[in-house]
C-alpha positions in Angstrom: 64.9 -98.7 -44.5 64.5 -100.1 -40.8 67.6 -101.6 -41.2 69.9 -99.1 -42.6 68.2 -96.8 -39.7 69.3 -98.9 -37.1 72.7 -99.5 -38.4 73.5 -95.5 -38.1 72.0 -95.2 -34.8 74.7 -97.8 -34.0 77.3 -96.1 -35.3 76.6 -92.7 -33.9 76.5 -94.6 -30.4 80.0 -96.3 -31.4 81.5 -92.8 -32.4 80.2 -91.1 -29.4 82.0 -93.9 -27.1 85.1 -93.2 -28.7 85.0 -89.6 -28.5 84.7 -89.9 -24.8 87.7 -92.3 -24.5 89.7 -89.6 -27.1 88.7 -87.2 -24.7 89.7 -88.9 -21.5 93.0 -89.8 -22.7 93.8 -86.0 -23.6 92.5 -84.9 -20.1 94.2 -87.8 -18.2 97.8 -86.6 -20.1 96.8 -82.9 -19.2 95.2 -83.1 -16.3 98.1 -80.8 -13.9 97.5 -77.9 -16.7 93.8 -78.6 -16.4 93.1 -78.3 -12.9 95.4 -75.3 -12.8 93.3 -73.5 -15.3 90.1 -74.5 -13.3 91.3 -73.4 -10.1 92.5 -70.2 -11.7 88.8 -70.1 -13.1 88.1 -70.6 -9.7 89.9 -68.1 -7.7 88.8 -65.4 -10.1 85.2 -65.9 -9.7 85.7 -67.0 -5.5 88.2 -64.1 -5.2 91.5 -64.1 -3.1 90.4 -62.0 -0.4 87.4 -64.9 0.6 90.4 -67.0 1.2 88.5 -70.2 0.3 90.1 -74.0 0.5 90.7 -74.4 -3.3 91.7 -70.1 -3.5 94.3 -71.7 -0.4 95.6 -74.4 -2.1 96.4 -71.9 -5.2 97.9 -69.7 -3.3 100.6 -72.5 -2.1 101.1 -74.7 -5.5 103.9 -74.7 -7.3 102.3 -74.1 -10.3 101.3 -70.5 -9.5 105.3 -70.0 -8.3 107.1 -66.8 -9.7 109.9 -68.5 -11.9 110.8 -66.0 -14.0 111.4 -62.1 -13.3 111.5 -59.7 -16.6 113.0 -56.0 -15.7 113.3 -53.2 -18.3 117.5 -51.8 -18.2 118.6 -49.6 -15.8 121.5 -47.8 -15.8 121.7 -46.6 -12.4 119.9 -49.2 -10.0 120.7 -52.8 -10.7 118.2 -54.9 -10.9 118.8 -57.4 -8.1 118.9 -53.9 -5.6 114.9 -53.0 -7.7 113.8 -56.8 -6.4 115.5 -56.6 -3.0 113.4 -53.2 -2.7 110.3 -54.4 -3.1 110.7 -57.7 -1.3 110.3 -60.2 -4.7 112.1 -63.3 -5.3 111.7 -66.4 -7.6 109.1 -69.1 -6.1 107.1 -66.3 -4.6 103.2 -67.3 -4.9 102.2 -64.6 -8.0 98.8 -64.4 -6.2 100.8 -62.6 -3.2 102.1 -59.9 -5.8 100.1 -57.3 -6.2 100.6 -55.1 -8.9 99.9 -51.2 -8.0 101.3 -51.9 -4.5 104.7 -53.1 -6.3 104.5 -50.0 -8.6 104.1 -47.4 -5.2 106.8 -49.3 -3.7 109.1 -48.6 -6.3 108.6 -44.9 -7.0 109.3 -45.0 -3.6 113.0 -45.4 -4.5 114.9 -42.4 -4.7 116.2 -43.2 -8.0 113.0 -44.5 -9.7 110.5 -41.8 -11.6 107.7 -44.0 -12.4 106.6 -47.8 -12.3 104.8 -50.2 -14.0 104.1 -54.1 -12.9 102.5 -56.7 -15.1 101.1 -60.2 -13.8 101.5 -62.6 -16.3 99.5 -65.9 -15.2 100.9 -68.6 -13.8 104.6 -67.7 -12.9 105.6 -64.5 -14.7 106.4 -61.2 -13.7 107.4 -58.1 -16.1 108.4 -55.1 -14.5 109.3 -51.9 -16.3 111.1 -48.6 -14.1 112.0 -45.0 -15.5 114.5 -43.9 -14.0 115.3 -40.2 -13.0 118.4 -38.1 -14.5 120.7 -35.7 -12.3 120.9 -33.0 -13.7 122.8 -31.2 -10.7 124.5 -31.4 -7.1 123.0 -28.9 -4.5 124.6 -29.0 -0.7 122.2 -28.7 2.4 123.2 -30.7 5.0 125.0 -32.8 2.4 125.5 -33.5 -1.2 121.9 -34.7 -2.9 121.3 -34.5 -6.6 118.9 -32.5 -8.4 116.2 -34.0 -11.3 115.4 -32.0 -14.2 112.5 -30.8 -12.7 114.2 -29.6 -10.0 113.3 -32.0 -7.3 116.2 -33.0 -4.7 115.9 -36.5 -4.6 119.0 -38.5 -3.6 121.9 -38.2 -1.5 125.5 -38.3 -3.0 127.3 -41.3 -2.3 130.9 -40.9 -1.1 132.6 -43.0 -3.6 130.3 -41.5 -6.5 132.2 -38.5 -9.1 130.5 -35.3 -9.2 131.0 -34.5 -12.5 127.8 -32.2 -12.2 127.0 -28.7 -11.5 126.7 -27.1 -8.0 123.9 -25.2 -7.2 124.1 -23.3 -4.2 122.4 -20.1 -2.7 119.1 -22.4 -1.2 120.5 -24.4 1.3 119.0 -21.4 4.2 115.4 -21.5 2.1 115.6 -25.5 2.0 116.7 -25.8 5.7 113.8 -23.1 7.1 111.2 -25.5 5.1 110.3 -22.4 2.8 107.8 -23.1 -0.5 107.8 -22.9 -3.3 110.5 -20.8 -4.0 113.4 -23.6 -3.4 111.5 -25.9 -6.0 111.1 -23.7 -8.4 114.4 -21.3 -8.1 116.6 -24.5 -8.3 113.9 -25.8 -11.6 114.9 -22.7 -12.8 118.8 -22.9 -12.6 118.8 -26.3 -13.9 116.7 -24.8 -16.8 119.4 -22.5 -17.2 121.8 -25.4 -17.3 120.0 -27.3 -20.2 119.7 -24.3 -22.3 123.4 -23.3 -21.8 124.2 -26.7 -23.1 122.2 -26.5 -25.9 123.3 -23.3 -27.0 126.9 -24.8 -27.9 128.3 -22.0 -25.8 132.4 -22.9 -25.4 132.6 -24.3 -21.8 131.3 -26.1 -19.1 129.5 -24.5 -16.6 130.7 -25.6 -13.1 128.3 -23.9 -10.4 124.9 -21.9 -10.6 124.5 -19.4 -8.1 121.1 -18.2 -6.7 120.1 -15.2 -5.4 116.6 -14.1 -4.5 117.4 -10.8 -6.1 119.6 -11.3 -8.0 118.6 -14.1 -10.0 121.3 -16.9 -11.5 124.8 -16.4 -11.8 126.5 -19.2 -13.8 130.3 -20.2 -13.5 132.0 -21.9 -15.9 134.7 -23.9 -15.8 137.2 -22.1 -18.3 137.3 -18.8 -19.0 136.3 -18.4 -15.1 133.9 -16.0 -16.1 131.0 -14.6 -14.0 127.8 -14.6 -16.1 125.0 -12.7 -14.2 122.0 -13.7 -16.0 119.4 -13.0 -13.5 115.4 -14.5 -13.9 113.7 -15.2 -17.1 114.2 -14.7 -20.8 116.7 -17.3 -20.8 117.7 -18.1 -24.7 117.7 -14.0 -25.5 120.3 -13.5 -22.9 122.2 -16.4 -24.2 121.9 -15.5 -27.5 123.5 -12.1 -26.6 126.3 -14.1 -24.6 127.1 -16.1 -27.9 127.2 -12.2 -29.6 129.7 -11.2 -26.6 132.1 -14.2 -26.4 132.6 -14.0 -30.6 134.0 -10.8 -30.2 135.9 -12.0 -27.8 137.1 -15.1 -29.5 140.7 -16.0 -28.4 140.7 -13.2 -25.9 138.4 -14.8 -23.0 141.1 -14.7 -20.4 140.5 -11.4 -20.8 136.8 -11.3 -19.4 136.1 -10.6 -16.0 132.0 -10.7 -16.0 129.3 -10.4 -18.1 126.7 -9.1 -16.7 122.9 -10.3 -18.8 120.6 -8.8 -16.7 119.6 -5.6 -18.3 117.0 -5.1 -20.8 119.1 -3.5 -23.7 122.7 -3.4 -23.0 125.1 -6.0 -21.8 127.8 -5.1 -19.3 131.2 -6.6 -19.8 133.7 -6.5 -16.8 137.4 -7.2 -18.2 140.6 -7.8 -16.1 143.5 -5.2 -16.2 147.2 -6.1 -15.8 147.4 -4.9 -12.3 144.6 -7.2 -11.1 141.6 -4.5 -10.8 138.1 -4.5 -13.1 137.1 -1.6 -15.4 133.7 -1.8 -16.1 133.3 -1.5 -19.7 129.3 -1.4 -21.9 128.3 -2.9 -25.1 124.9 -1.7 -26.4 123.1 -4.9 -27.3 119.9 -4.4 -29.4 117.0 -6.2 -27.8 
């Protein structure tokens, strides 16, 4: 019993020695991975701002170099012009990137909406943009284009198309520095804009005129028609419009103005052979 007690005592000894060499070999073929992850164990718990010898020496080793740079698709900013933004290129420490300062650096760009930035330990960074959408053209001291929500955010480039709407009528209000009413009067006209594409009326509205008064006055393309349609209760008086320009169908060049702004009635200007208007009414029922 003595014996056969002995004998696994030697074993166990045996198979712990060999575990130990197993165990060495693996760490010795490892060991660049391995004192990565340790001093990335360190400089989490140390912390980057202590700037502490090993958090130094992470901060320069290759391992912890940016080598590859993911960016969502754009389709108006390219994404070498995103990087140059923010100041990022490959072999860039990833400790030196900080994530929410990258993101308020981008949105920073006129073009971007929002940003997100992931740091993906050791040498990968993911960055994902939203970009914004013109939606119009409005003229101040130049050309800028208009968001969807109505913000003027970027200037017109000289070799860019304009194959946008124009509004105009703010330029004084935008120049004197006047709020809210330039936000929200041009939000409203590019409103106007969406809903009159929507509606499947037949044309392409070329300018949207605004008038403190007044309200909106849209221009179309072709018929060059002048639809007043004032403030508010937008899809009513474009669903009267649709009611106006079917009895009208194949006579547009006819039309003059149609004027929306009334509660109950529409008022339809037509052109006369000698060049003057004659102001005509169609009861509309509200």
């Amino acid at each position: 019993m003595l014996r056969r007690l002995r004998g696994s005592v030697k074993r166990a000894r045996v198979g712990a020695a060999r575990g130990r060499v197993a165990s060495w070999r693996f760490l010795r073929g490892h060991r660049r991975g391995v004192a990565a992850a340790a001093v990335l164990a360190l400089a989490a718990g140390v912390g980057i701002a202590e700037r502490a010898p090993v958090t130094r020496w992470a901060l320069e080793h290759p391992y912890f170099a940016v080598s590859e740079i993911v960016v969502s698709p754009t389709k108006r900013v390219r994404e070498g012009a995103l990087l140059q933004w923010v100041g990022i290129r490959p072999g860039m420490s990833i400790w030196t990137l900080e994530p929410r300062a990258l993101e308020r650096r981008l949105e920073e760009h006129p073009w971007i909406r929002r940003a997100r930035v992931v740091r993906e330990l050791p040498r990968r960074l993911t960055i994902e943009v939203a970009e914004r959408e013109a939606a119009a053209v409005v003229m101040i001291d130049q050309l800028y284009y208009v968001d969807r929500g109505g913000a003027v955010f970027a200037r017109v480039g000289s070799d860019e198309s304009l194959d946008l709407p124009f509004v105009t009528g703010i330029e004084a209000a935008v120049v004197n520095g006047e709020q809210p009413y330039p936000r929200h009067a041009v939000r409203q006209a590019v409103k106007l804009l969406d809903l009159m594409g929507r509606a499947g009326l037949p044309f392409r509205v070329s300018e949207v005129h605004i008038d403190r008064e007044r309200g909106i006055t849209a221009f179309p393309v072709e018929p060059q028609i002048e639809l007043e349609v004032g403030w508010g209760r937008f899809p009513e008086k474009l669903a009267r419009l649709r009611g106006v320009l079917s009895g009208f169908a194949g006579r547009e060049a006819q039309l003059r103005g149609v004027d929306l702004t009334l509660e109950s009635q529409v008022v339809v200007r037509l052109r006369q052979a000698g060049g003057s208007d004659r102001a005509s009414t169609k009861h509309v029922r509200a």
